[in-house]
C-alpha positions as CSV (number, residue, x, y, z in Angstrom):
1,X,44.4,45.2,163.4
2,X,41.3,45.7,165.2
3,X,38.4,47.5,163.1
4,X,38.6,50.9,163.2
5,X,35.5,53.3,163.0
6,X,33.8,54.5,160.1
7,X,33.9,58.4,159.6
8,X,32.5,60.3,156.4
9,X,35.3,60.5,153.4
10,X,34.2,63.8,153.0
11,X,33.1,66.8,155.1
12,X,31.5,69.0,152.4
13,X,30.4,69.3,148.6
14,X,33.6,69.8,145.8
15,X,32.4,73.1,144.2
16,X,33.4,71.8,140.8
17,X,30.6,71.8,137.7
18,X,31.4,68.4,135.9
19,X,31.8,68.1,131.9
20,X,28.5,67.9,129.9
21,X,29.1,66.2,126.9
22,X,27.1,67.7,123.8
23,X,24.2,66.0,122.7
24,X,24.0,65.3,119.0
25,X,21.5,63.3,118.2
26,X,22.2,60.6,115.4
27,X,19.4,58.1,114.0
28,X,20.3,54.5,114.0
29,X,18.0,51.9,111.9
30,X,18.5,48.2,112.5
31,X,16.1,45.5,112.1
32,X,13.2,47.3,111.5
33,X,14.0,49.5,114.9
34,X,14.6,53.2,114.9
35,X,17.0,54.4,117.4
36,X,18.0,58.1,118.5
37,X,21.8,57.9,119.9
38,X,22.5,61.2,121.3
39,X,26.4,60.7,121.7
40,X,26.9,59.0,119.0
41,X,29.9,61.0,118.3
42,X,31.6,60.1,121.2
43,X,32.4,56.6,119.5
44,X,35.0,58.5,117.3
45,X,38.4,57.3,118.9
46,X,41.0,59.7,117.5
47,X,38.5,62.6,117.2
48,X,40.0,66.0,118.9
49,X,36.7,67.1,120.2
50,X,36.2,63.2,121.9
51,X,40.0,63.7,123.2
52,X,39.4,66.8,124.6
53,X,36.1,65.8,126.7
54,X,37.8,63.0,127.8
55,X,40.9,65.0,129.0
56,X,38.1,67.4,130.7
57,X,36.6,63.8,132.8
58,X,39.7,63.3,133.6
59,X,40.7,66.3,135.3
60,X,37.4,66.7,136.8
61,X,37.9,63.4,138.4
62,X,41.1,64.5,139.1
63,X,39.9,67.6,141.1
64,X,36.9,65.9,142.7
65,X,39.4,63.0,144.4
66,X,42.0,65.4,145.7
67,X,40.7,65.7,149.2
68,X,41.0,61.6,149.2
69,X,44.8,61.9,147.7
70,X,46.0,61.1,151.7
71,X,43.6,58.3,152.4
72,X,44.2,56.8,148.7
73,X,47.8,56.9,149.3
74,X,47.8,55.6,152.5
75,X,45.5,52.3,151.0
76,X,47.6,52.0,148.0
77,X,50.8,51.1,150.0
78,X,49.0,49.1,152.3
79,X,48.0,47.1,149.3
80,X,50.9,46.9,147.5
81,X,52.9,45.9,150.8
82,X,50.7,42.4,150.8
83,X,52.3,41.6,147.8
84,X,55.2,39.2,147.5
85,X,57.8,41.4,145.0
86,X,59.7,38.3,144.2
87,X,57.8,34.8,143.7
88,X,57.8,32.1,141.6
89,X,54.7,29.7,140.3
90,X,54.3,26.1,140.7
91,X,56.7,24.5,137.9
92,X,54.5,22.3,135.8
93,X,55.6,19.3,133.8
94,X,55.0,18.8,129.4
95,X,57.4,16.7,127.3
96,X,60.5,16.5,129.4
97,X,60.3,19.8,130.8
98,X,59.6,21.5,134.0
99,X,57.8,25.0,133.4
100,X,57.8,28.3,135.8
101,X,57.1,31.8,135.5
102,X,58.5,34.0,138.0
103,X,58.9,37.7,138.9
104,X,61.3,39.9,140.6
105,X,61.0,42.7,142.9
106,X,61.6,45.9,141.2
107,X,60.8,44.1,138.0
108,X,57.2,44.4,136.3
109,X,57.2,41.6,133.9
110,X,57.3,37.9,134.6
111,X,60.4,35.8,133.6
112,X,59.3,32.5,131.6
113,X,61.7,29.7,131.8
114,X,61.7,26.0,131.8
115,X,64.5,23.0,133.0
116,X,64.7,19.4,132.0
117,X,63.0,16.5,134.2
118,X,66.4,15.2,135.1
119,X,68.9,15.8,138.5
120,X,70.8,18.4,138.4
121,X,69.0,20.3,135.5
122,X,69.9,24.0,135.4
123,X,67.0,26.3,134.6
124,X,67.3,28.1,130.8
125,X,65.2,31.1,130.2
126,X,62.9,31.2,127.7
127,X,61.6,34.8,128.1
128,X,62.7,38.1,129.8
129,X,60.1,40.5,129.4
130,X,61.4,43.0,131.6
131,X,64.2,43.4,128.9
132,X,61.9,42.5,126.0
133,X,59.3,45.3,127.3
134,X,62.2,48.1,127.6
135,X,61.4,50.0,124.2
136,X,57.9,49.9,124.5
137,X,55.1,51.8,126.4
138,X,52.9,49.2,126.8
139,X,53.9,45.3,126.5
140,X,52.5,41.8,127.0
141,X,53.3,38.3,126.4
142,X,50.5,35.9,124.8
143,X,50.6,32.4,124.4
144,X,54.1,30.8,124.8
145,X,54.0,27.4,122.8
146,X,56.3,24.7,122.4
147,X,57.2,22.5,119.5
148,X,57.0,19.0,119.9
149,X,61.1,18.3,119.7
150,X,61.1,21.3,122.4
151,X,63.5,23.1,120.0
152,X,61.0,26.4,119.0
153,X,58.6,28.7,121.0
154,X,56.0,30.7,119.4
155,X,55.0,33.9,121.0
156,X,52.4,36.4,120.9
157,X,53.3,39.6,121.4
158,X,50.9,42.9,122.2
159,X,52.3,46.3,121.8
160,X,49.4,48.6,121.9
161,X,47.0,47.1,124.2
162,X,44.3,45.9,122.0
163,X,44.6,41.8,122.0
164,X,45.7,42.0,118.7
165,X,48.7,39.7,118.6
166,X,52.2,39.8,116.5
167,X,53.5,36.3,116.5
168,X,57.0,35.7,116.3
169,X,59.2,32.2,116.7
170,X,62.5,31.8,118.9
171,X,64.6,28.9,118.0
172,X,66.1,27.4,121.8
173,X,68.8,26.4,120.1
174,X,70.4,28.8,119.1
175,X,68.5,31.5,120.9
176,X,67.5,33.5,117.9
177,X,64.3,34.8,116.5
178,X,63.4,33.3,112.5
179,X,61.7,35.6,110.3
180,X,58.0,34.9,111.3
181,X,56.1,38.2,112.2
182,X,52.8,37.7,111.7
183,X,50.1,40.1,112.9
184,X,46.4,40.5,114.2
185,X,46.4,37.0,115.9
186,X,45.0,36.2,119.6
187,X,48.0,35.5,120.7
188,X,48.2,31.6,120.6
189,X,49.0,28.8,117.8
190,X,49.1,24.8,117.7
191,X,52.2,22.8,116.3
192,X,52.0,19.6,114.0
193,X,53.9,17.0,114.7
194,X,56.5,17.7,112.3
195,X,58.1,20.4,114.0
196,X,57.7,22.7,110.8
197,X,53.6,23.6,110.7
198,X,51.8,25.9,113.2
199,X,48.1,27.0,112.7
200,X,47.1,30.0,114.6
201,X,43.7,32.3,114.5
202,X,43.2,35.5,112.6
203,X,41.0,38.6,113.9
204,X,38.2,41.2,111.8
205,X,38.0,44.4,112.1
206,X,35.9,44.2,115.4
207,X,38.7,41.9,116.8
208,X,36.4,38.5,116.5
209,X,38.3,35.9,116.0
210,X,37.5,34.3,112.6
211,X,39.9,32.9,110.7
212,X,42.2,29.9,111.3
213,X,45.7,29.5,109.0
214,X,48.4,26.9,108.5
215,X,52.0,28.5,108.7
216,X,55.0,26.5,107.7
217,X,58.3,27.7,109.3
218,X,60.6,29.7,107.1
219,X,57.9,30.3,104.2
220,X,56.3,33.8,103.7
221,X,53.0,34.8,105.9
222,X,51.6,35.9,102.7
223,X,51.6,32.3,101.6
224,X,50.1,30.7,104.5
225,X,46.7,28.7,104.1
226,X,43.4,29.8,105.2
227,X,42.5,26.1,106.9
228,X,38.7,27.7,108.3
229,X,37.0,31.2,107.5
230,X,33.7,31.9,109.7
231,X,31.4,33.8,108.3
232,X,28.9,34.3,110.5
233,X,29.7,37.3,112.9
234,X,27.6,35.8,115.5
235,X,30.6,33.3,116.2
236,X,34.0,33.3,116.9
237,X,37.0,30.4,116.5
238,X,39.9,28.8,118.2
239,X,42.4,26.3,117.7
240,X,43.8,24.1,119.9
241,X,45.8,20.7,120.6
242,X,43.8,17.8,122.2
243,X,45.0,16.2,125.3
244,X,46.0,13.7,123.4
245,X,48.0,16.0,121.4
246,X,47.5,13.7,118.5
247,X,44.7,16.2,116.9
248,X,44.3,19.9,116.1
249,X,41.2,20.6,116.9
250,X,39.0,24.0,115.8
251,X,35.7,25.2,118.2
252,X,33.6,28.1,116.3
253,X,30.8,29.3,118.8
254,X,28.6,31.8,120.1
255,X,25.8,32.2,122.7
256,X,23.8,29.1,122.2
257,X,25.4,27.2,119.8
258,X,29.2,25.3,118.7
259,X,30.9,23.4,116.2
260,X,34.1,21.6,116.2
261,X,36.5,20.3,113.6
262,X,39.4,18.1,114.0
263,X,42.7,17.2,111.8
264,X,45.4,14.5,112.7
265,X,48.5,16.2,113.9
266,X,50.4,13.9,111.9
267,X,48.7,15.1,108.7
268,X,49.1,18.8,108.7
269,X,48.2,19.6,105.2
270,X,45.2,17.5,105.5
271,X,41.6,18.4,106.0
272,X,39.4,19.7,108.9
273,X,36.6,17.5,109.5
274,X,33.3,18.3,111.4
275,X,31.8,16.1,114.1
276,X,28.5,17.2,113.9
277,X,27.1,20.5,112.3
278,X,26.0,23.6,114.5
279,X,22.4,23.5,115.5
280,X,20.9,26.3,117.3
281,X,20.5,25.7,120.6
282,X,23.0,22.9,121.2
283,X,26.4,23.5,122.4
284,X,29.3,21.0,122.5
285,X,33.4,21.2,123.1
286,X,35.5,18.1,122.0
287,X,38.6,16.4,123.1
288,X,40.8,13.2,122.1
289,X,42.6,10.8,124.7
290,X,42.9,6.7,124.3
291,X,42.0,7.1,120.7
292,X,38.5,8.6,121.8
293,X,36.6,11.6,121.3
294,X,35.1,12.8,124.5
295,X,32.2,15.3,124.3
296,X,30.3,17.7,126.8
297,X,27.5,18.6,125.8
298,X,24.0,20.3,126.3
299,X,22.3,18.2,124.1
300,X,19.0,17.2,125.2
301,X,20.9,18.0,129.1
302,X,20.3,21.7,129.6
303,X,23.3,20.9,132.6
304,X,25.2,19.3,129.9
305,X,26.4,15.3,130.5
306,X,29.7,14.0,128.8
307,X,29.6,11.5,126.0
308,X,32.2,9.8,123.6
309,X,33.1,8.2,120.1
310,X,35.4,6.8,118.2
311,X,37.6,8.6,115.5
312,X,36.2,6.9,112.2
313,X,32.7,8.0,113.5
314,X,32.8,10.7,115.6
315,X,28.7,12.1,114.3
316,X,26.4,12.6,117.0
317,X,24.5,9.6,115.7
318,X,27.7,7.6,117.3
319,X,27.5,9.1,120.7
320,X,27.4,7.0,123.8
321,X,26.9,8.5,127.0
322,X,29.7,8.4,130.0
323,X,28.2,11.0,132.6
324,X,24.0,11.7,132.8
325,X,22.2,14.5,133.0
326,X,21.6,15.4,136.3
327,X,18.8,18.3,136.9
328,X,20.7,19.3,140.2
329,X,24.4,19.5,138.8
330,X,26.5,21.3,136.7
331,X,29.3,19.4,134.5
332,X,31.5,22.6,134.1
333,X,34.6,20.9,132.6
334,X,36.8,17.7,132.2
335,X,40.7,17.3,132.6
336,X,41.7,13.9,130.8
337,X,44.3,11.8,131.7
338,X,45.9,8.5,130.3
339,X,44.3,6.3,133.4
340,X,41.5,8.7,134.9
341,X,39.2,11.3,134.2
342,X,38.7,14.4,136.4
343,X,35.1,16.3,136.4
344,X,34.7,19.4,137.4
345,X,30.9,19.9,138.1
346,X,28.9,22.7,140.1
347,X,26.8,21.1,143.2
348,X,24.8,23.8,144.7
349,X,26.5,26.9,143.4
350,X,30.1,25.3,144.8
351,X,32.6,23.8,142.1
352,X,33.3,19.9,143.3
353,X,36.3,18.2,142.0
354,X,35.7,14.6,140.9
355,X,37.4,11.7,140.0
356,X,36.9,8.0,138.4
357,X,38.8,5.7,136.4
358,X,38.1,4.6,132.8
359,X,36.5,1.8,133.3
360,X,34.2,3.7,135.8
361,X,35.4,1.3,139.0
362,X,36.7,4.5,140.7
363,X,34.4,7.7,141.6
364,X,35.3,9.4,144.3
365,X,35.3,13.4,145.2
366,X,38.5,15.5,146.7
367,X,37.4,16.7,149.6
368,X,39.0,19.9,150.8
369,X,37.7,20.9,154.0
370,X,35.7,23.6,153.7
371,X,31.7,24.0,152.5
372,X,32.2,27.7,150.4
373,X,35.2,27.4,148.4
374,X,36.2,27.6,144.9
375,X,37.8,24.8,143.2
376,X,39.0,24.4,139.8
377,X,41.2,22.5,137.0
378,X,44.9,23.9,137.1
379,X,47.3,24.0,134.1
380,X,47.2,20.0,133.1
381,X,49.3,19.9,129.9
382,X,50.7,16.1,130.6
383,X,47.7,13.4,130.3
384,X,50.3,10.3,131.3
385,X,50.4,11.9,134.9
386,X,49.5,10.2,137.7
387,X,48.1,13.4,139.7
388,X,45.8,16.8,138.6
389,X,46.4,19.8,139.2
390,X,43.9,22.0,141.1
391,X,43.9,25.7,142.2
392,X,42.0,26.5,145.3
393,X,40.6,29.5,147.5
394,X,37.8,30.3,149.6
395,X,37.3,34.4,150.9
396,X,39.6,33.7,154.0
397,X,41.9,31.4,151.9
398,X,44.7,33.3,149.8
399,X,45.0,31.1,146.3
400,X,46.7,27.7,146.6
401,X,47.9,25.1,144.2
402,X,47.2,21.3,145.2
403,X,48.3,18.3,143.5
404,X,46.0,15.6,143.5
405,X,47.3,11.7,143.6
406,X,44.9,9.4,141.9
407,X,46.2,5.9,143.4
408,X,47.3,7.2,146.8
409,X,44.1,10.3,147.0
410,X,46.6,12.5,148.6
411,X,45.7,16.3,148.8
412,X,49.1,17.9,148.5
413,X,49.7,21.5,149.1
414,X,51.8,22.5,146.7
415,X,52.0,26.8,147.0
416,X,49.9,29.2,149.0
417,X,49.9,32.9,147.8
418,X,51.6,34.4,150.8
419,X,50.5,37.4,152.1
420,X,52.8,39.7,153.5
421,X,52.3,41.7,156.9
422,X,50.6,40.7,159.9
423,X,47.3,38.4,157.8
424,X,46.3,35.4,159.6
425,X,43.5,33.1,158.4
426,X,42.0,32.9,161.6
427,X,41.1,36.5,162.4
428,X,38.2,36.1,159.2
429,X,35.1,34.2,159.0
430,X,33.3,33.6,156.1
431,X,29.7,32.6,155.4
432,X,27.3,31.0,153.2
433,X,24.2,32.8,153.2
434,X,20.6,32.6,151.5
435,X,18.7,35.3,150.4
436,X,14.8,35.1,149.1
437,X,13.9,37.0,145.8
438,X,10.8,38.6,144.7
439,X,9.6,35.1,143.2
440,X,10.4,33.2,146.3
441,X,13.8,31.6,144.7
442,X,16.7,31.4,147.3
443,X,19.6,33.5,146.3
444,X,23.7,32.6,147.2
445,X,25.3,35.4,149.2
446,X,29.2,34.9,150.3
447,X,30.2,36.9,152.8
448,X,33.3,37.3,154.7
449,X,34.4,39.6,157.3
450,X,36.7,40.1,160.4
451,X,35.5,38.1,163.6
452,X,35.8,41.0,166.0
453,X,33.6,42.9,163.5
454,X,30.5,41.6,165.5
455,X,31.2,43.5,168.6
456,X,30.6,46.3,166.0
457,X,27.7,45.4,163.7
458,X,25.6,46.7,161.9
459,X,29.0,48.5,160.1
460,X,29.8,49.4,156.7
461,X,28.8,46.7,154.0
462,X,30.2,46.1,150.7
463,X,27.8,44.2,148.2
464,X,29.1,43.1,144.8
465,X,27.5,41.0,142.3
466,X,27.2,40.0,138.1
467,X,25.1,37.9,136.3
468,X,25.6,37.7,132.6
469,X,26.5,35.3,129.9
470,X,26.8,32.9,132.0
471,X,29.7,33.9,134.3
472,X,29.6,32.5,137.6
473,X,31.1,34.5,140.5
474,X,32.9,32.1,143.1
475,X,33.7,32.8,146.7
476,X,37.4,33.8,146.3
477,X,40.2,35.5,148.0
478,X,41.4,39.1,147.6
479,X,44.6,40.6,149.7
480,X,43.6,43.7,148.3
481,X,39.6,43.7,150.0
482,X,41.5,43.1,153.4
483,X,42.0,47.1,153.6
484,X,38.0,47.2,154.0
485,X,38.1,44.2,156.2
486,X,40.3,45.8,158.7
487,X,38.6,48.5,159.0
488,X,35.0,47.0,159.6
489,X,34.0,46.5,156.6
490,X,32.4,43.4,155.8
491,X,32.3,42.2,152.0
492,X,29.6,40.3,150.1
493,X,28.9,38.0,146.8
494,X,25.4,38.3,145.4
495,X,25.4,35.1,143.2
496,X,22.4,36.5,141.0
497,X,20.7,34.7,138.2
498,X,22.3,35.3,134.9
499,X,25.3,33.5,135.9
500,X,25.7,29.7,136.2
501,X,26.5,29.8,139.9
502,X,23.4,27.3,140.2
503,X,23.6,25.5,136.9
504,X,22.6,26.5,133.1
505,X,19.2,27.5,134.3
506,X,20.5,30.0,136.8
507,X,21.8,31.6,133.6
508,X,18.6,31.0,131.3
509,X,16.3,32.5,134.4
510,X,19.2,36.0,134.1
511,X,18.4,37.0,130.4
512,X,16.6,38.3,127.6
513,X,13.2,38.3,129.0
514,X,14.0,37.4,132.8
515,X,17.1,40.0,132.7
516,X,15.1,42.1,135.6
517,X,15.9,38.8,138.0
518,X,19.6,39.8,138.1
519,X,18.8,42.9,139.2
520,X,15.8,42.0,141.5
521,X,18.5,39.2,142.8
522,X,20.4,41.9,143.8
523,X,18.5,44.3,145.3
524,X,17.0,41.5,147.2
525,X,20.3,40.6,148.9
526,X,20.9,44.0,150.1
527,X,17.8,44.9,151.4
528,X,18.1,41.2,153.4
529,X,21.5,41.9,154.4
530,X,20.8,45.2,155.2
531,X,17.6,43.3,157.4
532,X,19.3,40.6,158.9
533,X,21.7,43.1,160.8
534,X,19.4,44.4,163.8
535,X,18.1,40.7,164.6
536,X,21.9,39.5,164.7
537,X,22.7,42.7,167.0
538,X,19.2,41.8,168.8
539,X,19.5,37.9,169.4
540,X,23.7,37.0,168.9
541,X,22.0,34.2,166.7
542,X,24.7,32.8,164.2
543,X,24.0,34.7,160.6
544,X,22.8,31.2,158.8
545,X,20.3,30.6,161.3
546,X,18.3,34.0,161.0
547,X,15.5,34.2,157.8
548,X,14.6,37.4,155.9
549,X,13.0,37.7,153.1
550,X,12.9,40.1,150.5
């Protein structure tokens, strides 16, 4: 499709007076600080008057869209057309078993099922939610967690659409559900190793997750044992197996500071121990594998570097270090494996995959072709493998799964998300581009458009962009943005500080008292995109070779 021109949405003004909402003012004293909050009453959920303005926004949005009914139409099935109705996932291997989800085309749940790792095996399914979702207006599916002997599945289920989780327990074998119902969870729970003891997280009233119990199968959820409360509001927990699977393991954290607790998996009923107690300012997640603690931390590495110890003293004072700190590099996560560990670490705002042996004799990085992609750790649930799995996409790549072969360092291609329709890769170019800032720092911008769009530029731009808690924004693929795309658009990534696209103190430079760089960030990369434009019309120059600063 070539790119078509860009003509106004609308010719004239909808004579339509939006809602007002009444101001009430209401004052607000925290921490010494008086505040006036206006709409206070607005925060009143169930409140008739609150209903009834938000009925009113509605319909006013209602009315002022009408005119666009056609176009939005017309987008909506070109959209929807891209997408494959009936597709399966990747199956992925845990205990004996090969996991899929899949989903059908006039069907809008998934189907969960699983087979055994032997010829022949027929598939059993585990979960239909397109018949479990029939009485229900709303419905989703949490965490979906075998036991160890593969005979139960515990299941969080969401019938209101608030992450506030029922969790319920299917025996396999005889396809029935036991008596468990136990509400206001996350979704998720982690089983013991005697097939009988789950622990699973509770939420507050503000839905924080804050309290961890131990649930044995059959016995009343009344009964069950609070195992860790936390009581500062300012954190939140989970549980969750090592990859190991020989621990339980609990993280309680907030913005700048963890702690973690671990208990045997063979000793339900026993007690969570700490590894070291929180300390403002340091952050740390833990895992088990070879009888060893690893540890990635911030400690005294504001880009974090990865350390272990053994189980009988796993303190910070035993810590040895397995990666540095390194002032140019990000160590974003870890995927641990019986023979080799696999890093993922940020190198210049793009997520590298790495990979070395125990001993350390190996180090090498997957290399995948491209310079602006984004690579990450897949669903790894089986540490005696002898591959990883990794999910891949770049802003003219659609999302693939690759499996990764340690001995042989084959890149396999195991799925790419098809796109349906006339979409080829090679109509699209994508770009890597460097904005300056009002300091003088050098900002990311990704941008992708159609090739043939240059016979037509300067054209409509699209600029998106976040920068908070840390969130980093990758160059990624979206079937949906190729609607703009055909039609001249071109769409960008402003990776501003605030984020981590550029390592923890890409984030630290984003907030609290530097907050105004994420938004100076951003205004920056328009008004340079918006810039660069006449000299690349001007000269033909290739967009990474042209300057302009802020």
């Amino acid at each position: 499709m070539k790119p078509t021109s860009h003509t106004p949405l609308l010719d004239k003004p909808i004579p339509i007076k939006p809602p007002v909402a009444d101001k009430r003012p209401v004052k607000l004293e925290k921490h010494g600080d008086t505040r006036i909050d206006p709409y206070y009453w607005l925060n009143k959920r169930e409140d008739e008057e609150v209903l009834a303005y938000l009925r009113a926004e509605n319909e006013y949005r209602e009315a002022v869209m009408a005119p666009l009914q056609p176009l939005q139409n017309r987008l909506f099935d070109e959209i929807t057309s891209r997408i494959k109705q009936t597709d399966q996932s990747v199956p992925v291997r845990e205990n004996g078993y090969w996991y899929l989800t899949r989903v059908e085309e006039g069907k809008e749940y998934p189907i969960y099922s699983r087979k055994k790792d032997e010829p022949g095996s027929e598939e059993s399914i585990l979960l239909d939610v397109n018949v479990m979702a029939e009485a229900h207006a709303y419905y989703h599916i949490g965490g979906r967690i075998i036991s160890p002997n593969n005979r139960y599945l515990v299941y969080g289920e969401d019938t209101v659409s608030r992450r506030q989780y029922t969790l319920k327990v299917l025996d396999l074998e005889t396809n029935t559900l036991l008596s468990e119902h136990i509400p206001n969870t996350t979704g998720v729970a982690v089983w013991a190793h005697d097939n009988k003891t789950f622990f699973y997280t509770r939420k507050d009233d503000s839905l924080r997750a804050f309290q961890i119990y131990r649930h044995q199968l059959g016995g009343d959820v009344k009964d069950d044992v609070l195992v860790f409360h936390e009581s500062d509001d300012t954190f939140h927990v989970q549980v969750y197996p090592s990859s190991s699977r020989e621990m339980i393991l609990i993280s309680s954290e907030q913005t700048v500071s963890s702690e973690c607790h671990f208990l045997r998996a063979d000793d339900p009923t026993g007690n969570f121990q700490v590894v070291h107690p929180r300390e403002r300012d340091m952050e740390y997640d833990l895992d088990h594998i070879n009888g060893t603690f690893i540890i990635r931390t911030n400690w005294l590495a504001q880009n974090f570097r990865l350390m272990m110890a053994n189980e009988q003293h796993p303190n910070r004072d035993s810590w040895t270090e397995m990666i540095a700190h390194r002032q140019d590099i990000l160590l974003e996560d870890v995927a641990l494996f019986h023979s080799h560990l696999v890093i993922q670490e940020r190198v210049k705002g793009i997520s590298h995959i790495r990979i070395r042996t125990w001993d350390g004799g190996e180090d090498h990085h997957v290399d995948f072709g491209e310079s602006a992609y984004t690579a990450q750790l897949g669903n790894n649930p089986d540490p005696g493998h002898n591959r990883v799995r990794l999910v891949y996409t770049s802003m003219t790549t659609p999302v693939s799964t690759f499996d990764y072969v340690f001995v042989s360092r084959e890149l396999i291609l195991m799925k790419e998300e098809e796109v349906i329709g006339s979409f080829r890769k090679s109509d699209y170019a994508s770009r890597r581009l460097m904005a300056t800032s009002w300091d003088g720092q050098m900002i990311p911008v990704s941008l992708v458009y159609r090739k043939d769009v240059e016979e037509h530029f300067p054209g409509p731009l699209l600029l998106y962009g976040y920068g908070s808690y840390g969130i980093s924004i990758d160059p990624y693929f979206s079937s949906a943005r190729l609607s703009l795309l055909d039609r001249g658009f071109s769409f960008a990534i402003a990776h501003v500080r605030g984020g981590e696209d550029l390592g923890r103190p890409w984030y630290e430079n984003g907030r609290q008292l530097t907050k105004m760089n994420t938004f100076q960030d951003f205004i920056c990369a328009a008004e340079y995109l918006i810039r660069k434009a006449i000299p690349m019309q001007a000269t033909s120059l290739p967009w990474a070779e042209v300057q302009v600063d802020c």
